[in-house]
N, C-alpha and C positions, 0 to 999 in steps of 0.2 A: 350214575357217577358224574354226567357232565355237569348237571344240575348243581351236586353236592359240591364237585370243585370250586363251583363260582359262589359257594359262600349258604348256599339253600341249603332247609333240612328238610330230608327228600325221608316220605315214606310210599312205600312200593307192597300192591294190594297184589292176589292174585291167588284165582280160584284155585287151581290145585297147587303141590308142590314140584310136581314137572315139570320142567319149561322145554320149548320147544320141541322135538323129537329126539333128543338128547337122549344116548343109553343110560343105565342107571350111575356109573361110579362118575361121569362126566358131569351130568345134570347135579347127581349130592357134591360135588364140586362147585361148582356155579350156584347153587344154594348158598352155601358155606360162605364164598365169597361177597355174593349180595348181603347177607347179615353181616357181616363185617365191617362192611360200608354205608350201610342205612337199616331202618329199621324195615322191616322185611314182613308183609303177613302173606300167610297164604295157606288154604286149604282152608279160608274163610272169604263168602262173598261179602261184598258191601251192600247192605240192607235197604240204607236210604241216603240219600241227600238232600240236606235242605240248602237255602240260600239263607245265611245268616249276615250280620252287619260290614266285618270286613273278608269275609270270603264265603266258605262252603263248611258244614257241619256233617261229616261220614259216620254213618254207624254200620259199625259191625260187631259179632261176637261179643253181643252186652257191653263193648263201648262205642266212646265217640272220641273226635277229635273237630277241630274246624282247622282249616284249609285255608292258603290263601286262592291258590291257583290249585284243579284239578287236569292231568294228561290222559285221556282215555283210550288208549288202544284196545278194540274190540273185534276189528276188523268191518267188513261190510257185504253185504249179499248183493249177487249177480241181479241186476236192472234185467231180466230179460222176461217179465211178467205182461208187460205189454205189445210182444213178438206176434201175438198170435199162433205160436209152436202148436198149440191143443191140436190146433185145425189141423194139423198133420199127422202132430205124434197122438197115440191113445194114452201110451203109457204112462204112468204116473209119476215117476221118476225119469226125465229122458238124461239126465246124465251118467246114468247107469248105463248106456247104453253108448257113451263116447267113447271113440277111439283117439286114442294121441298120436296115434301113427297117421292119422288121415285128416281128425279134427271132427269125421263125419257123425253124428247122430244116428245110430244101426245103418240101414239103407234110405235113408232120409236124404232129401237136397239139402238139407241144415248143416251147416260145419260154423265150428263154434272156436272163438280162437281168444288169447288172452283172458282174463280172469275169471271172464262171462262164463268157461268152463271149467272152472273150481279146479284145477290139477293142477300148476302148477304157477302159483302166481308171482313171477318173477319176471320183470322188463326182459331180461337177455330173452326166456324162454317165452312170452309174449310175440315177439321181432320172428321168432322161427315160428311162431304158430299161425302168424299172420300169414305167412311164404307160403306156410303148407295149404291152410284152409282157401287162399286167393287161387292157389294151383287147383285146385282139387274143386273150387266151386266152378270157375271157367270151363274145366274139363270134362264136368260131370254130363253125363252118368261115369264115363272114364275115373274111378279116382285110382289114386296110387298112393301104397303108404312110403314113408320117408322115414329113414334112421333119424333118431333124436340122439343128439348128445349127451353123456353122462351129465346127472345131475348135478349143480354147484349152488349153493345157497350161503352166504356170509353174512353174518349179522355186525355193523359197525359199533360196535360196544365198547367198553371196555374192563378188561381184553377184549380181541375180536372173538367170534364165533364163527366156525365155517362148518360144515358138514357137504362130503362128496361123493359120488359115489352109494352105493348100496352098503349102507349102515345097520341094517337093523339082520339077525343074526342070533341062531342059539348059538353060544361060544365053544359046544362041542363040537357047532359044525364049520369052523373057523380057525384058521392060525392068526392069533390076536397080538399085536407088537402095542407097549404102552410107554411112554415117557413122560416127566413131570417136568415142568421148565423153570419147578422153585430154585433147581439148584443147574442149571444149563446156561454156559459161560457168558453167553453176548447178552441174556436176556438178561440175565444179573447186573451185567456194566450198563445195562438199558434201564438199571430200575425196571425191568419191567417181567418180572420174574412169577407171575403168576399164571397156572394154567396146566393142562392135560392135554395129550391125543393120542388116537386110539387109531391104529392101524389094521385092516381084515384083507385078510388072504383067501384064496380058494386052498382048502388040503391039500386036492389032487394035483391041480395044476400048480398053484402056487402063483395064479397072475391076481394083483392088487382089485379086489375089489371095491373097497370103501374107505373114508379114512373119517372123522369128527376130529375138531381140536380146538378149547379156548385157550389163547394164548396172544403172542407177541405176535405180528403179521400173519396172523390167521389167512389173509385177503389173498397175500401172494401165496403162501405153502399150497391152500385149497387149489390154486389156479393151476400149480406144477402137477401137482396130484390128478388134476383134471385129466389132462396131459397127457400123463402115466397109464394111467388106465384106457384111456381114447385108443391107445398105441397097444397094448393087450401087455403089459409089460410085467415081467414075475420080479419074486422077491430078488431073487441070487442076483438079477440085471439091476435090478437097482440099487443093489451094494455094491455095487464095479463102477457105479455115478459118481462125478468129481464133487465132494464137500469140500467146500472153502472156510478157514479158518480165520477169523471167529465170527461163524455167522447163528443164526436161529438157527438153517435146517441143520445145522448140526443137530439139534435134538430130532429133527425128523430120522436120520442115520441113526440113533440112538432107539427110537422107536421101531424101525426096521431091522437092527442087529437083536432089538428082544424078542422080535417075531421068528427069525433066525435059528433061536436058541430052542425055538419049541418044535423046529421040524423032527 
């Protein structure tokens, strides 16, 4: 979409129709919306590209188009081929064999921190892996594991996307709270009314496990949620929380009083 505002006609490739780890009613959501605002392919890869006279010519799915400019997000694999790790480890996969709690590599002197170990590739969570593995390599054979904080991940889009928390969930085994922000008051005066989230509880206890949500300030609701959860906090305590009027987390109160509804 930022592309598109400033005047580009943006089209958007992409091998499946899943994005992200997004559950399903979230993700056909965020589908829905990307075709709305650009043309959208997906569960088609792109076959070839050639260099033609003023850009790029993509084919896929028996057509073509030319390009002026191509953006490739594909991600990139961990540099750690030239470690010399063999010499240690047998194993053929040694990240099978990581721990997050320690960083260690089974019982190996190797502790692996930041992206190098495929778990979790986010700067905040980089910064603590760093702590742990510097602790754990100086102390070794000594190691110790360390609590990891709840998961936060925010995608800056638009809307944002955040995901917190333990999301993923058969929904029998979950009290699910949902709210839609097409019609939730401040985001409408904000223009900026599009979007879902999805709220998980534990049954028995009732303390917030996870939350996903694209919408209006995704960045801050995700960071309170954080929060919440860090604190072990249940449904009922957090309907006794001050909502301030007219804000977004009103619809988060809205997605908590539907989770409410299913005890």
């Amino acid at each position: 979409p930022i592309f598109k505002n400033v005047g580009s006609e943006v089209h958007m490739f992409s091998r499946g129709s899943h994005l992200l780890r997004l559950n399903k009613d979230i993700n056909d959501y965020l589908v829905k919306h990307i075709e709305e605002e650009m043309s959208f392919e997906y569960e088609h890869s792109v076959e070839k590209i050639e260099k033609v006279e003023n850009g790029y010519r993509l084919y896929w799915n028996n057509q073509s188009k030319d390009f002026k400019k191509i953006l490739v997000a594909i991600g990139r694999k961990a540099n750690i081929d030239n470690l010399n790790i063999e010499s240690w480890v047998k194993e053929d996969n040694i990240l099978n064999m990581f721990n997050r709690k320690t960083m260690q590599i089974g019982n190996y002197p190797i502790f692996l921190a930041g992206d190098v170990n495929n778990d979790v590739t986010l700067l905040h969570e980089a910064s603590k892996e760093g702590i742990i593995a510097g602790e754990n390599a100086s102390s070794y054979p000594e190691v110790k594991e360390y609590k990891r904080n709840v998961l936060l991940s925010v995608v800056f889009s638009s809307p944002q996307i955040m995901q917190v928390g333990n999301t993923v969930h058969k929904e029998e085994d979950v009290i699910k709270g949902t709210v839609s922000f097409e019609d939730q008051g401040r985001s409408r005066v904000m223009l900026k009314n599009k979007g879902m989230m999805n709220v998980y509880f534990d049954k028995k206890t009732h303390l917030l496990l996870g939350a996903e949500m694209m919408g209006p300030d995704a960045e801050h609701i995700g960071h309170t949620l954080a929060w919440v959860i860090e604190k072990g906090t249940t449904l009922e305590e957090i309907l006794e929380f001050p909502f301030y009027h007219p804000v977004v987390e009103e619809g988060v109160r809205t997605a908590m009083r539907d989770a409410f509804s299913k005890i």
